[in-house]
DRENDREN-235915 format. One line per 2 residues: number of its first residue (from 1); for each residue x, y negated, z of C-alpha. Coordinates in steps of 0.1 Angstrom, whole numbers. Example, Ala and Ser with C-alpha at 12.3 -4.5 7.8 and 13.67 -1.06 7.14 Angstrom:
% DRENDREN-235915
1 = 123,45,78  137,11,71
END
This chain:
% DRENDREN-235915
1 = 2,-242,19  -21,-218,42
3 = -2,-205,65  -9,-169,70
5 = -13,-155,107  2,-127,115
7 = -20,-123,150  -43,-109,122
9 = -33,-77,126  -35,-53,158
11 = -4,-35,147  28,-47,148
13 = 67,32,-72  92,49,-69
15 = 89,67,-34  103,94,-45
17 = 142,76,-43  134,56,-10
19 = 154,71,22  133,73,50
21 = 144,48,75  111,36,90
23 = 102,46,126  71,43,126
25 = 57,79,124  94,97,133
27 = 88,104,168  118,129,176
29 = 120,151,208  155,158,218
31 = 148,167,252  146,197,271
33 = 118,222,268  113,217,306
35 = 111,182,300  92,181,264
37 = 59,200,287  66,175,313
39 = 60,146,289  32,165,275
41 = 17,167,307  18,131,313
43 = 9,122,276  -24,142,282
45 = -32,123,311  -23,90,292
47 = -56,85,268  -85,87,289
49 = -107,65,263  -84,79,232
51 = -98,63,200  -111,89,175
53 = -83,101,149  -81,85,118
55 = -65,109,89  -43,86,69
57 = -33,97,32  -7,80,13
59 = 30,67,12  40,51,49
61 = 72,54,68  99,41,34
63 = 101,6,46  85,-11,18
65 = 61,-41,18  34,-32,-1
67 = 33,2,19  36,-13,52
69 = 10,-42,49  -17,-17,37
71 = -13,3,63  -17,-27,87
73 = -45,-37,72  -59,0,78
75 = -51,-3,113  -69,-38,117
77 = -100,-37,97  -103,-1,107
79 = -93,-4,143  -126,17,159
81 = -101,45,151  -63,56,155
83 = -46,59,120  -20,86,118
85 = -5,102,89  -12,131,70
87 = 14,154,76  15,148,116
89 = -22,156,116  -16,189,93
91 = 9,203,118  -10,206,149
93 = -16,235,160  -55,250,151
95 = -65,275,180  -99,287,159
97 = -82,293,125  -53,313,149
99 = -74,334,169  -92,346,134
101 = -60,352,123  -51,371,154
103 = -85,391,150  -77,401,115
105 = -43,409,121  -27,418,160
107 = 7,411,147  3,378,141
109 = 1,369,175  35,381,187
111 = 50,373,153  36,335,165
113 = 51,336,202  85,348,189
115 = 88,317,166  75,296,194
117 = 100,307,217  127,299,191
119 = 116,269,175  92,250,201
121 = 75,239,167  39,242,184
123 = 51,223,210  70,196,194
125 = 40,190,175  18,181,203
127 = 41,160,219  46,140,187
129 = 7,142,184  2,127,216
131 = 29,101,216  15,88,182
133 = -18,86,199  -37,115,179
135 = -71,121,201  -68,163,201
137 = -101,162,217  -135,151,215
139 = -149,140,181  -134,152,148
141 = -116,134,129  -118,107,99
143 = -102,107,69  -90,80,43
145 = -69,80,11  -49,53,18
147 = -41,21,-4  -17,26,-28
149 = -17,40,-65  -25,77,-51
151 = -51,86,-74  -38,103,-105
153 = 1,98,-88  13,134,-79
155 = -3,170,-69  7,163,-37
157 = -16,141,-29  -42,158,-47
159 = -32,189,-25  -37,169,6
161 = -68,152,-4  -87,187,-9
163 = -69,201,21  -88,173,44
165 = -119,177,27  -120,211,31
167 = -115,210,66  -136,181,72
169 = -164,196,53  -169,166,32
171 = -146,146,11  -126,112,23
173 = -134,80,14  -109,58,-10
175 = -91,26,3  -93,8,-26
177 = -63,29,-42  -48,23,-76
179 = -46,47,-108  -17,61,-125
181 = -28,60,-166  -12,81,-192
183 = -3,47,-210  24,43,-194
185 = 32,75,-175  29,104,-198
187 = 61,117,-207  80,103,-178
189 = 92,127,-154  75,156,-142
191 = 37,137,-139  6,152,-153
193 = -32,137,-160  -50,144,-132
195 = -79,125,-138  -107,147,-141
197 = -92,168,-109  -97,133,-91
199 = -127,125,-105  -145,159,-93
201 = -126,159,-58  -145,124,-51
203 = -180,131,-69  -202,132,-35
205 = -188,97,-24  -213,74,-34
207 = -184,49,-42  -149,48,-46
209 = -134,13,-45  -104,4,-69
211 = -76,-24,-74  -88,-37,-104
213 = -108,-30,-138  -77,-12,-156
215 = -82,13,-129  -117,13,-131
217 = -115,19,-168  -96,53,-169
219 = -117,67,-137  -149,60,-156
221 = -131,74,-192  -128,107,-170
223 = -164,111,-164  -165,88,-130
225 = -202,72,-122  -190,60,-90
227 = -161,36,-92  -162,0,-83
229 = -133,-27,-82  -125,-38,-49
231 = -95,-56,-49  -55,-47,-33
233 = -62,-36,4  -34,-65,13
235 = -61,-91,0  -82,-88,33
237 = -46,-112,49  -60,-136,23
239 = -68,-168,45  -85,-201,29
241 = -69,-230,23  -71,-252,51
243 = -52,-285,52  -53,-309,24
245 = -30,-298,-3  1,-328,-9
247 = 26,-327,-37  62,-322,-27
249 = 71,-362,-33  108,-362,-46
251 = 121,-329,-31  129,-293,-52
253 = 106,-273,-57  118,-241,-46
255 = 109,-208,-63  110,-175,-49
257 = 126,-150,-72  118,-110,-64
259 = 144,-84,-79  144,-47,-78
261 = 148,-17,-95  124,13,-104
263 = 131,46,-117  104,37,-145
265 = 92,4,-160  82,-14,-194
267 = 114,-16,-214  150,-11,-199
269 = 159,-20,-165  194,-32,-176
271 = 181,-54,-198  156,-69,-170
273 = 181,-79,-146  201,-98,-176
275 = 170,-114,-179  162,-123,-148
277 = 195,-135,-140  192,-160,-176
279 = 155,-171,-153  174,-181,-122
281 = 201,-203,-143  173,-223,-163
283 = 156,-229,-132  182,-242,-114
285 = 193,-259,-141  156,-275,-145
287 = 166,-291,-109  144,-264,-91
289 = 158,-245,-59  160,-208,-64
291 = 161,-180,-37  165,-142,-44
293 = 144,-114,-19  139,-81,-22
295 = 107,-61,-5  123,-31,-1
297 = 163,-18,7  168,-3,-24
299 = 161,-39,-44  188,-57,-23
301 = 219,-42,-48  192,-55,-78
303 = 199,-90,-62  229,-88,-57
305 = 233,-81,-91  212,-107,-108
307 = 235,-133,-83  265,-122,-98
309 = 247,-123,-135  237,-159,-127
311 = 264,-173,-119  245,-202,-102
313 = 261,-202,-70  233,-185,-56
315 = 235,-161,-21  206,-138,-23
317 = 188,-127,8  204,-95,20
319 = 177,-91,45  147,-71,27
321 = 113,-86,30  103,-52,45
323 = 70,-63,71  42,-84,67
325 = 56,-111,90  89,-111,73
327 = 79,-121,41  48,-147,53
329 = 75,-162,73  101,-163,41
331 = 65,-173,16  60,-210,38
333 = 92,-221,22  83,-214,-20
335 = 63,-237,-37  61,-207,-64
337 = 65,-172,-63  80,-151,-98
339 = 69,-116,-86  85,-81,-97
341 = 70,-56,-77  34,-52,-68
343 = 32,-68,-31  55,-96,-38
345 = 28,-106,-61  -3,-103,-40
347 = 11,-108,-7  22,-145,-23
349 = -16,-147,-36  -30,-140,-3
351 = -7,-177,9  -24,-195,-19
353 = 13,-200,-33  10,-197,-72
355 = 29,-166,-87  43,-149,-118
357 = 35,-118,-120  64,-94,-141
359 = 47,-65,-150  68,-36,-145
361 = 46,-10,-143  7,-14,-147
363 = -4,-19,-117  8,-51,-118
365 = -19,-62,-148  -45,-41,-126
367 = -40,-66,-98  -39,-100,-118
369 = -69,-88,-144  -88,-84,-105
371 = -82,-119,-99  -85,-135,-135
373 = -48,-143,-138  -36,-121,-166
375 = -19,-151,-181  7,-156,-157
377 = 15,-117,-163  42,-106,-187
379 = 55,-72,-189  92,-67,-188
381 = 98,-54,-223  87,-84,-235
383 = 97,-112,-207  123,-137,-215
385 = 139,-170,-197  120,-195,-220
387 = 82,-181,-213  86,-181,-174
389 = 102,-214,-175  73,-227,-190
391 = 51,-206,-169  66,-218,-139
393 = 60,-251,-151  27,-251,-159
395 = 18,-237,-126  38,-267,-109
397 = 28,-294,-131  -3,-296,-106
399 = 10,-273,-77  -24,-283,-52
401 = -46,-278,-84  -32,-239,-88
403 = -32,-234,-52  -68,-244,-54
405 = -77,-221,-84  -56,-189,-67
407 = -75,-193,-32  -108,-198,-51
409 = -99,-159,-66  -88,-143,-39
411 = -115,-156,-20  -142,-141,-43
413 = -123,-108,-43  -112,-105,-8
415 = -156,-109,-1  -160,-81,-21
417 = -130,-58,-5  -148,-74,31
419 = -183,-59,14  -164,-24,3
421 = -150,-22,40  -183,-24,53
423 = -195,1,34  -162,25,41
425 = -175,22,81  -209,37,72
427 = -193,65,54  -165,73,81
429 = -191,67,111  -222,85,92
431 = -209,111,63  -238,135,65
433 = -260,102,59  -241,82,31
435 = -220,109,16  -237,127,-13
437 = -253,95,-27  -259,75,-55
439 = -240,42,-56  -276,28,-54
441 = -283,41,-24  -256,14,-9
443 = -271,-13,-28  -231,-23,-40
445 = -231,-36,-76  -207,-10,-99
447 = -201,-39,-123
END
């Protein structure tokens, strides 16, 4: 198996339930206000060649994998610029739009100094600014919509989308995002079909890259001329295979099983861990080794419950698969992968080790249909124990021959993200030049 590098990278679903626990944009002050402008001082002083800001939309800081390796990736194949989150860059402080305020209206001014004095919020913010490396100076920012399913997800991001293109003057570009579809989302909580909102919001960009064709499909239904497939972010970790592929000789093969939970899937989630837990007993009892992981913390009780379903004798990992490294690390081990939740899926992929994807939501089907492997995709209202024995199977019957055909398809796709990425640069570097254009204008095939 490829082994996956992590010096790659120059950084070390259901959101709405996570708990924040992530550190990775909390950067607290607790100190003094005599020493909070001392460290601001010094953090001033600290950038002298500050990388321009880099306006990053989407989900980051919930410990999850899929959300986490994106967001690497940003910071890697984006690294002529400092990625930092949405809602840090919103809350600095904006001396122009203040001082029109103060014009209009006097008040305003010592209405602002009285909450400063109580609440240090000004000044908070540009500490945390500066410690997260934010450039406050020099040349304006950039702006992406992150990778993710953002488009068509919530208002919020909508919101925050036209908020940065308003103030930009132009709108972002899109990091090969996924799209919520009314298939399986209408009626299900409070979520509405944004579509054509979308659709308009992203008209001037001359293309707007997307997982895969399902994606592609509902985008161009809304009236979109600009949409092209360009694969999961996470596919740029994709490395060739390298060393000759071996069979295992006489040893287990051991399969990776991913559990979890969702607040929405295909079918009924009570019914999918019952399953799941009927998977792990016919696998063992094929003579295969079987180890549950979760990608996130709020999977490890759906483990824990799919062990005590089994009844195989099996410990699950209690340790979630929550970083990029983690899970490459954990991935050298499995001879196959059967996948739940998105990243599980393609981060396996991107090792060359052979997976099953189970479709929860569709996003799942988006990612496989980009890589021609819709048939190892089942969605969970119709999965059972039999079909993903024989699945399994059938993808180790010649393991080195699947390896081969799933590095041959993230190959192909991971070029065309690589082509996409290039074309992102010009349109972050240049968007008075390649903003406002037809897709031809790039030369990048919409097919």
């Amino acid at each position: 198996m490829a082994v996956l590098n992590p010096e790659l990278l120059c950084h070390s679903d259901e959101h709405s339930e996570r708990n924040v626990d992530s550190n990775r944009w909390k950067l607290p002050l607790d100190d003094s206000d005599s020493t909070a402008i001392d460290r601001l001082i010094c953090l001033l002083g600290d950038h002298p060649r500050a990388l321009r800001t880099g306006i990053y939309i989407g989900w980051t800081g919930y410990s999850n994998l899929g959300d986490e390796a994106m967001l690497e990736v940003c910071q890697s194949r984006l690294a002529q610029y400092r990625w930092v989150p949405f809602d840090l860059w919103n809350a600095q402080p904006r001396p122009t739009h203040f001082a029109r305020n103060v014009w209009r209206s006097p008040a305003t001014l010592l209405r602002s100094l009285r909450d400063e004095l109580r609440t240090r919020r000004r000044l908070r913010a540009l500490v945390r600014a500066r410690e997260a490396g934010l450039n406050l100076g020099g040349a304006p920012p950039v702006a992406l919509l992150g990778g993710g399913t953002l488009i068509n997800s919530t208002r919020e991001f909508l919101q925050q989308y036209k908020i940065v293109r308003q103030r930009l003057g132009h709108a972002p570009p899109v990091f090969s995002c996924g799209v919520k579809t009314p298939d399986f989302f209408a009626g299900k909580g409070d979520w509405r079909d944004l579509s054509r909102e979308w659709v308009e919001a992203t008209s001037e960009l001359p293309l707007v890259g997307v997982r895969g064709p399902l994606s592609k499909e509902y985008l161009d239904a809304a009236g979109a001329r600009n949409v092209a497939i360009t694969g999961d972010p996470a596919i740029w970790l994709h490395e060739p295979l390298k060393d000759p592929l071996r069979e295992p000789g006489s040893r287990r093969r051991k399969i990776g099983v991913n559990c979890g939970s969702a607040q929405f899937i295909w079918g009924d989630l009570s019914r999918l861990l019952s399953t799941q837990a009927e998977i792990v007993r016919k696998l063992v009892a094929s003579g295969h080794e079987v180890e549950l992981f979760a990608v996130c913390p709020e999977d490890v009780s759906a483990c824990l419950e799919v062990a005590r379903q089994a009844h195989a004798g099996i410990a699950p990992n209690t340790e979630p698969l929550t970083t990029y490294k983690s899970f490459i690390a954990k991935l050298e081990t499995f001879d196959l992968v059967v996948a739940l939740k998105l990243h599980a899926g393609v981060l396996a992929a991107c090792g060359n080790v052979p997976f099953i994807m189970l479709e929860y939501q569709p996003k799942c089907r988006d990612f496989c249909a980009s890589i021609g492997w819709e048939d190892y995709n089942v969605k969970t209202d119709r999965v059972n124990a039999n079909s993903i024995l024989q699945l399994s199977e059938a993808l180790l019957l010649d393991l080195p021959g699947s390896r081969r055909l799933l590095c041959q398809r993230m190959c192909e796709l991971r070029d065309r993200f690589q082509s996409y990425c290039v074309e992102l640069e010009k349109m972050l570097a240049l968007p008075d030049v390649f903003l406002d254009h037809s897709p031809t204008h790039t030369g990048y095939d919409l097919a």
